[in-house]
VOBA-1610 file (N, C-alpha, C; in pm, whole numbers, padded with zeros to 5 digits, always signed):
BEGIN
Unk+06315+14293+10667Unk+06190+14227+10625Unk+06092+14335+10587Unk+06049+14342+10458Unk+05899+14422+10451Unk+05779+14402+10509Unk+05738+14536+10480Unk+05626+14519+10578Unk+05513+14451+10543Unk+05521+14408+10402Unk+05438+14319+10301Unk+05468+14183+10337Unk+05551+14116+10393Unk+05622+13999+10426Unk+05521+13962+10537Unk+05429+13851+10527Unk+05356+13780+10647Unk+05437+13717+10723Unk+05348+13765+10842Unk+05393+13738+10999Unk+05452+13566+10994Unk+05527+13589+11045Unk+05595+13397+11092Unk+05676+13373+10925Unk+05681+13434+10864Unk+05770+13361+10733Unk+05878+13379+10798Unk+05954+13507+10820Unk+06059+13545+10882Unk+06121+13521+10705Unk+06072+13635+10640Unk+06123+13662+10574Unk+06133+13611+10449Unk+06139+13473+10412Unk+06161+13382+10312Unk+06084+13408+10245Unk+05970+13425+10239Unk+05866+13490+10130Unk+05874+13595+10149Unk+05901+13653+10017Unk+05844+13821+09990Unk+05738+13839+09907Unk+05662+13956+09936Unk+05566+13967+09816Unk+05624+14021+09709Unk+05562+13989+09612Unk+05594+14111+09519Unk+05489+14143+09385Unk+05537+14221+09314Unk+05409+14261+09262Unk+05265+14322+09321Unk+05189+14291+09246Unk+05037+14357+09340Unk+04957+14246+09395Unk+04994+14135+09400Unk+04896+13970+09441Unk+04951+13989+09575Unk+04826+13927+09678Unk+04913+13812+09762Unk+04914+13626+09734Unk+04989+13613+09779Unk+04985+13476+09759Unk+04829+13444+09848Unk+04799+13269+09772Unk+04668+13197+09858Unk+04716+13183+09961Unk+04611+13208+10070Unk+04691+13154+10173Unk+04591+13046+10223Unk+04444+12999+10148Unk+04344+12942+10162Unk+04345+12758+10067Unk+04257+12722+10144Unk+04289+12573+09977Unk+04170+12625+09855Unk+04176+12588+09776Unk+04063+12627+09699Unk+03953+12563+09733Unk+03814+12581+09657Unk+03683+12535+09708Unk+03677+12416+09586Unk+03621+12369+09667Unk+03583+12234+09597Unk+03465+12226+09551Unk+03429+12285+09451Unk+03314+12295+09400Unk+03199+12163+09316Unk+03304+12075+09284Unk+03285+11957+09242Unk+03203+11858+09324Unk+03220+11901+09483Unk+03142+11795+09575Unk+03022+11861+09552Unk+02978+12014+09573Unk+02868+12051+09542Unk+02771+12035+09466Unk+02863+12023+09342Unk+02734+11975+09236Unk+02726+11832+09227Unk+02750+11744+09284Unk+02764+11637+09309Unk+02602+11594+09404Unk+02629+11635+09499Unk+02527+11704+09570Unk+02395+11749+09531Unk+02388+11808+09488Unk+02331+11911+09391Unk+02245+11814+09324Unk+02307+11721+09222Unk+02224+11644+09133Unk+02176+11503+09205Unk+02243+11458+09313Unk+02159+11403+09357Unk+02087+11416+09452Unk+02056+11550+09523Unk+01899+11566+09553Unk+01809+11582+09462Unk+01817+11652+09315Unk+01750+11636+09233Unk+01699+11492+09217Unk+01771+11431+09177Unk+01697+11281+09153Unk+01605+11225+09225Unk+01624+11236+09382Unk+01587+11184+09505Unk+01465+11246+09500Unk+01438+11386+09476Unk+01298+11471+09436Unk+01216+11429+09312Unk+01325+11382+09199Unk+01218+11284+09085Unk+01152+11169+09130Unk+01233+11090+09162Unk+01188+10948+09213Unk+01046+10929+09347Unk+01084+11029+09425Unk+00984+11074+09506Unk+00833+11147+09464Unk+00845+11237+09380Unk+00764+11286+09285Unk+00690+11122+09203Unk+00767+11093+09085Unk+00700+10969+09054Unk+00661+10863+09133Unk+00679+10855+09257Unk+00605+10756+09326Unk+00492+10798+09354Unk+00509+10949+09413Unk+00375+10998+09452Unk+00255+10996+09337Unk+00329+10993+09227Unk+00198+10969+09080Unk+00190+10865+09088Unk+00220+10740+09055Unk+00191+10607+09041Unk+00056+10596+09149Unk+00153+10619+09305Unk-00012+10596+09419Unk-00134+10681+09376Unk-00060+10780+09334Unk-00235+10853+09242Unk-00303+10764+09155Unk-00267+10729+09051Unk-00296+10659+08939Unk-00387+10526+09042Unk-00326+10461+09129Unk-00350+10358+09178Unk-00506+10352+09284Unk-00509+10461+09348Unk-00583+10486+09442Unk-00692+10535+09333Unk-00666+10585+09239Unk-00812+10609+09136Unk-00858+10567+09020Unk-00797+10405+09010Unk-00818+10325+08974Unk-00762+10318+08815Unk-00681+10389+08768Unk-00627+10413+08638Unk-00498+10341+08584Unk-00474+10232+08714Unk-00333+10167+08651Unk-00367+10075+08573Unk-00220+10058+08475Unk-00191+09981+08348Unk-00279+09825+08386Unk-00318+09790+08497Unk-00346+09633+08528Unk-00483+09648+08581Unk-00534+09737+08539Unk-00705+09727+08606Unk-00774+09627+08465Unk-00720+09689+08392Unk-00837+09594+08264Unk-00773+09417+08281Unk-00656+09412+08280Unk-00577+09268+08288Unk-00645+09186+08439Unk-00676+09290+08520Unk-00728+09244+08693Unk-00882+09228+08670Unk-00935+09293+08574Unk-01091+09260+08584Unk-01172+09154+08561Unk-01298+09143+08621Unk-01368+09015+08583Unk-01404+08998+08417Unk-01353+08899+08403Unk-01387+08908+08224Unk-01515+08878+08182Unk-01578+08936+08076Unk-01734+09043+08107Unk-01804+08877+08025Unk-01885+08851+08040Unk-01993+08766+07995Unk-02031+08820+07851Unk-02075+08699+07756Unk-02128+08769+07629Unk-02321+08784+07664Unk-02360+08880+07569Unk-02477+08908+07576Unk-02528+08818+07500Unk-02632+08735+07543Unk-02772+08666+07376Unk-02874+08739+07398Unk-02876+08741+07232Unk-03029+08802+07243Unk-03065+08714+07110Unk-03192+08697+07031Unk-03245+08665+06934Unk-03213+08796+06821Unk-03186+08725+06746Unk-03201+08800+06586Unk-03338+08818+06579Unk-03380+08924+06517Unk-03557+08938+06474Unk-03543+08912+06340Unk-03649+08812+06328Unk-03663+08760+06154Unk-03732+08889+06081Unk-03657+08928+05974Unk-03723+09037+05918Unk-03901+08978+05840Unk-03916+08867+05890Unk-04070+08826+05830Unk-04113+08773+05951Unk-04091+08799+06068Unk-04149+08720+06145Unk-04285+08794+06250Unk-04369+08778+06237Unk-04460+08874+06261Unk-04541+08794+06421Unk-04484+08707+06463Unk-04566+08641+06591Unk-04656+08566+06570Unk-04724+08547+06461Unk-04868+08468+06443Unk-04845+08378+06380Unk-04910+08265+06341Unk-04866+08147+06244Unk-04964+08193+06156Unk-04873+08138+05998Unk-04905+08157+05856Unk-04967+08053+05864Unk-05083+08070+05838Unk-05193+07959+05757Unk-05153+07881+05601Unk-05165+07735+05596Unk-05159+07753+05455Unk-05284+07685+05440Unk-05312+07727+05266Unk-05389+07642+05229Unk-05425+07557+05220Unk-05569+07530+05213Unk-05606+07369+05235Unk-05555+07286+05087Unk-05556+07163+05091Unk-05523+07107+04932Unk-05610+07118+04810Unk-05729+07149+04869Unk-05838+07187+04783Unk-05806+07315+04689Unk-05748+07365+04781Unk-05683+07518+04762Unk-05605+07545+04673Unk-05507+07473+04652Unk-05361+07419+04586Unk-05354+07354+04397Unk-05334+07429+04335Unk-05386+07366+04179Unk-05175+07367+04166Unk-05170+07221+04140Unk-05009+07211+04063Unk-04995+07101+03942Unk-04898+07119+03933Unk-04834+07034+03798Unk-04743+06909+03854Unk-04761+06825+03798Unk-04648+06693+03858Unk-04550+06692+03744Unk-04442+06696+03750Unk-04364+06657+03673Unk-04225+06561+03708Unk-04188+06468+03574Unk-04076+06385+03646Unk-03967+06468+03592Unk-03890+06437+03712Unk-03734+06494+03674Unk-03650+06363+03677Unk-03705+06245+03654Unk-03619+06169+03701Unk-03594+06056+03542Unk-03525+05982+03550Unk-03533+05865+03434Unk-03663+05768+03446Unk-03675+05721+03592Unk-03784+05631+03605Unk-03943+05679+03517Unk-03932+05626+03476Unk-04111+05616+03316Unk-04192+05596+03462Unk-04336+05647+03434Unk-04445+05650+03455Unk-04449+05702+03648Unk-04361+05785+03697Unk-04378+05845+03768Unk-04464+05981+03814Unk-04456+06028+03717Unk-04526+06119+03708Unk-04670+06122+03719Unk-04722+06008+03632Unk-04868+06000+03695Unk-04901+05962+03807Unk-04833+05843+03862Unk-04876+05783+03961Unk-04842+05872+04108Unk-04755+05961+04089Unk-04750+06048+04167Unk-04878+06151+04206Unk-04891+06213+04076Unk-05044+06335+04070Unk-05148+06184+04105Unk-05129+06134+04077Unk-05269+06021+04087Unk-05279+06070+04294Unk-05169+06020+04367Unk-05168+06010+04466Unk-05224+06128+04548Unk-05172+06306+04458Unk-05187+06391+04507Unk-05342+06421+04501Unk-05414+06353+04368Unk-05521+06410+04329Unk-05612+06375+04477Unk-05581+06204+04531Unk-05650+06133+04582Unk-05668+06227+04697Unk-05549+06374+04756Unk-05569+06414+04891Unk-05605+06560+04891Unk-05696+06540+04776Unk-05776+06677+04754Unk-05692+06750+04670Unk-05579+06737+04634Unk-05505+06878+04545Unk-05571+06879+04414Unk-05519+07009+04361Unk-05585+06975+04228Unk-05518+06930+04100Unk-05494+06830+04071Unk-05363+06859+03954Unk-05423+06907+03807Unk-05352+07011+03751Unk-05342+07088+03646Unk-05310+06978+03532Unk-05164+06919+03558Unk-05135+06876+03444Unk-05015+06815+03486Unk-04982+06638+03462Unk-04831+06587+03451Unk-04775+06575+03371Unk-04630+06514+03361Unk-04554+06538+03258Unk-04411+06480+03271Unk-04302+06489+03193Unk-04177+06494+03201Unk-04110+06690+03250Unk-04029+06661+03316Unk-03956+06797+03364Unk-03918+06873+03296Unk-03947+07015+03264Unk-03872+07100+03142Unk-03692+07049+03132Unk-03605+07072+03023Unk-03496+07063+03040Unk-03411+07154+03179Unk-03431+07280+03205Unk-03378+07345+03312Unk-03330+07250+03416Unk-03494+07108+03466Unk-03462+07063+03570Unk-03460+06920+03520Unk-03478+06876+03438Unk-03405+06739+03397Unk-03349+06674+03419Unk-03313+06544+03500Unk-03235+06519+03549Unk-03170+06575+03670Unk-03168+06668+03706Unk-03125+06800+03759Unk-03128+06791+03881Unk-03237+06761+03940Unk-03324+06717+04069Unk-03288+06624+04146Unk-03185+06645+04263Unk-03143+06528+04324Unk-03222+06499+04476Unk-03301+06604+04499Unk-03315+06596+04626Unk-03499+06492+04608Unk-03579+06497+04686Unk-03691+06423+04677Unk-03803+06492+04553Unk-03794+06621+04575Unk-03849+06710+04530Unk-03859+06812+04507Unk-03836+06898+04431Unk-03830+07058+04427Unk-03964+07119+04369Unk-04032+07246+04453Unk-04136+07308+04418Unk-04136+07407+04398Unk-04194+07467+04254Unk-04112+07568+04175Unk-04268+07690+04201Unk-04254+07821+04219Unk-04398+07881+04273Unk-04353+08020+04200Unk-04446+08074+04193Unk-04419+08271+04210Unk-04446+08324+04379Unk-04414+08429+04343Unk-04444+08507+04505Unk-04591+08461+04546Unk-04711+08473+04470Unk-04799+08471+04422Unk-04828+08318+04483Unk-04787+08223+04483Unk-04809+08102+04501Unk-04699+08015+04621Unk-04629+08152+04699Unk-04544+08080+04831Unk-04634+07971+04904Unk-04731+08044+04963Unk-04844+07932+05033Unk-04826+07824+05002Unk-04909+07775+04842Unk-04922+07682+04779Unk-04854+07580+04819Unk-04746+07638+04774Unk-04577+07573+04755Unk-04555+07495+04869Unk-04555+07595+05036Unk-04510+07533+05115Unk-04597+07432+05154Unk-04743+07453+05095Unk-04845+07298+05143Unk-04799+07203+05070Unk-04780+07190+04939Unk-04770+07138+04874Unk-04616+06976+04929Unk-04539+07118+04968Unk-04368+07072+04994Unk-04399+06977+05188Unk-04549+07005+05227Unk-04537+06940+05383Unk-04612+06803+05344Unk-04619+06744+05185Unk-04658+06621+05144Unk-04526+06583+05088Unk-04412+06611+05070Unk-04308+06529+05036Unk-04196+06569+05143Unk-04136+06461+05190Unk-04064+06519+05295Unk-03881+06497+05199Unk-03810+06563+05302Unk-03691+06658+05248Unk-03732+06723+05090Unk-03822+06793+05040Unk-03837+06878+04952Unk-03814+07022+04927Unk-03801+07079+04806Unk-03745+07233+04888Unk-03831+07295+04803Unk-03824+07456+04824Unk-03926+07518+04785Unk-03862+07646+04728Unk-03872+07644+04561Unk-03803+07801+04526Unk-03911+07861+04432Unk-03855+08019+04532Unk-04009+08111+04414Unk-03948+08247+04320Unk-03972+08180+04240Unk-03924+08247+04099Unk-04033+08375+04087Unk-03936+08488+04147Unk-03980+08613+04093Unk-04050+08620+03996Unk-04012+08567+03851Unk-04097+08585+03716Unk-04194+08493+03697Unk-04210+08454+03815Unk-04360+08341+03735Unk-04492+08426+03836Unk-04567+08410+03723Unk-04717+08478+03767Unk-04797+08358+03826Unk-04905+08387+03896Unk-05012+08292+03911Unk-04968+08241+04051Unk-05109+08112+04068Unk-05077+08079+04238Unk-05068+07915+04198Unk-05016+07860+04066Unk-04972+07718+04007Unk-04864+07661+04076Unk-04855+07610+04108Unk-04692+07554+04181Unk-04668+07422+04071Unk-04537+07391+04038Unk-04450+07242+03989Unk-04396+07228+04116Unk-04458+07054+04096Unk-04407+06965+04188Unk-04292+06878+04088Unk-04142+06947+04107Unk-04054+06865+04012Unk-04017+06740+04076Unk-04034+06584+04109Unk-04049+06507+04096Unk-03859+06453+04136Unk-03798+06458+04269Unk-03644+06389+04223Unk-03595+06255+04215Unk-03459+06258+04226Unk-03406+06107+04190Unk-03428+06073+04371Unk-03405+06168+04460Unk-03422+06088+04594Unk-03590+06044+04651Unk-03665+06029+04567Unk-03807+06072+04596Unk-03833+05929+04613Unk-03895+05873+04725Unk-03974+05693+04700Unk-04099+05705+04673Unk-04154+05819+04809Unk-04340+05783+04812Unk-04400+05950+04891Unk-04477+05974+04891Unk-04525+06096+04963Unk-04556+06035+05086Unk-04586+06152+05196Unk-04512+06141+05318Unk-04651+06075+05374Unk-04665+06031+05510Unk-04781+05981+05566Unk-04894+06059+05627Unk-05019+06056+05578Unk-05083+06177+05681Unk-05028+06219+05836Unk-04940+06137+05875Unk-04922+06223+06028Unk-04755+06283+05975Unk-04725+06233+05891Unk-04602+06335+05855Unk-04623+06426+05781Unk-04716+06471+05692Unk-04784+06557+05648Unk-04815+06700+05744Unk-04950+06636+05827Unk-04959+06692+05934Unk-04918+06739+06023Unk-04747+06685+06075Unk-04633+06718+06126Unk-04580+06814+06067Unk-04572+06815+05941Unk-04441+06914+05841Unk-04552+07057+05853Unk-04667+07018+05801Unk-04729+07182+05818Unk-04765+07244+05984Unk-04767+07153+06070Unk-04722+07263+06173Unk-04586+07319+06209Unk-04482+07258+06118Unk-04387+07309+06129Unk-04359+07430+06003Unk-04441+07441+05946Unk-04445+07543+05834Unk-04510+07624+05846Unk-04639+07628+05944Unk-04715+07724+05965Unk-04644+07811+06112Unk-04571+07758+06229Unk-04500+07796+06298Unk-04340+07800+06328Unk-04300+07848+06229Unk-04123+07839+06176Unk-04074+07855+06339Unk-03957+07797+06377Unk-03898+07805+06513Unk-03834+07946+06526Unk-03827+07992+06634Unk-03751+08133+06678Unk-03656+08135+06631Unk-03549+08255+06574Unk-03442+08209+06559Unk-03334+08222+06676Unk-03239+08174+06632Unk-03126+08151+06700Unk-03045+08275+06740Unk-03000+08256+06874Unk-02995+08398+06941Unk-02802+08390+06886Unk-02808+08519+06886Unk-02664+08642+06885Unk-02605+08657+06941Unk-02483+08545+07012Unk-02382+08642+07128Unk-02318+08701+07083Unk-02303+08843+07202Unk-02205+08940+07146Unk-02135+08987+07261Unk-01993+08995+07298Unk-01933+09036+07395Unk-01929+09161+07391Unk-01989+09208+07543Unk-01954+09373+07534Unk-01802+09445+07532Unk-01806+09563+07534Unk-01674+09609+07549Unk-01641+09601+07724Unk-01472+09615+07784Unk-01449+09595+07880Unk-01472+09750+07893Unk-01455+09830+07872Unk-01476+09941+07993Unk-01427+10080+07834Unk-01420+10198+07911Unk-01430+10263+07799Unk-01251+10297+07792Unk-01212+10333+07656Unk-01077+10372+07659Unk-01038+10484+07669Unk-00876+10500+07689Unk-00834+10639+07797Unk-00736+10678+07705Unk-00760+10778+07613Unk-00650+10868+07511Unk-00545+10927+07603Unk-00429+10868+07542Unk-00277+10906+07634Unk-00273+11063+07592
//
């Protein structure tokens, strides 16, 4: 037996060459990394929990805006760009020089109309039939035609016919108003509806307020 020959073979193995044989099992390296990657994970998952309770405890999770009280809208009033607090005076009828004209088919309206106006102090200028522009044209009770120059007028004029409207033609000069005469027109209005319409012309109502919902909270760039 050589002396290279391990103890207890009794011989049956020889060495040879320059190796010895294994006499070990190999390592199993495979359980290791096995191992290996899942403590890794166990350290992610642990890690991301510990962020979430961050996020949570300082108030930054995905469900704070979905959890919040949902915010009330704000009113406020619009400010009339003419509205200055005081009531617009208008003129008295004395005050007031217009034109009657018919816009309508019915004959002899026109006078008996200015007749009526003359009777409540206005002054009438002059009646007539309606230029073609408004001819026929005129469906509402009355339309009162003014310059800037003659808004006042106009709106005294318009708180003696009720549903009447009032347009002021940039290009007309002077403080004359047309009273165009419509097809819905019966009779001018009653001194207490008169009297009614110009305090509602001399004190136009507030306007109507603006809701606006605020924003919920401010936003958070990822």
């Amino acid at each position: 037996m050589s002396m290279l020959t391990p103890s207890g073979m009794g011989g049956k193995y020889r060495v040879t060459g320059n190796s010895y044989p294994r006499m070990r099992p190999p390592k199993r390296r495979g359980r290791f990394v096995t191992v290996l990657i899942a403590a890794v994970v166990v350290l992610g998952l642990f890690g991301w929990g510990a962020l979430q309770l961050f996020h949570v405890f300082n108030g930054d999770d995905n469900d704070s805006k979905a959890n919040a009280a949902p915010s009330r809208p704000s009113c406020a009033p619009t400010p009339s760009p003419t509205a200055t607090g005081k009531p617009k005076p208008l003129p008295q009828p004395t005050q007031v020089t217009m034109n009657v004209l018919n816009a309508t088919t019915r004959g002899g309206l026109a006078k008996s109309t200015a007749d009526q106006f003359a009777s409540r102090g206005f002054k009438v200028e002059r009646f007539g039939n309606a230029p073609d522009p408004y001819n026929a044209k005129v469906t509402q009770s009355a339309l009162i035609v003014a310059g800037p120059a003659g808004e006042a007028a106009a709106r005294e004029a318009g708180t003696q016919v009720l549903g009447s409207t009032v347009k002021i033609d940039p290009r007309r000069k002077g403080t004359t108003v047309d009273v165009m005469i419509g097809s819905a027109f019966a009779k001018l209005s009653t001194p207490t509806q008169a009297a009614a319409a110009r305090v509602t012309a001399e004190n136009p109502p507030p306007p109507k307020p603006v809701c606006t919902t605020p924003s919920t909270g401010p936003t958070h760039k990822s």
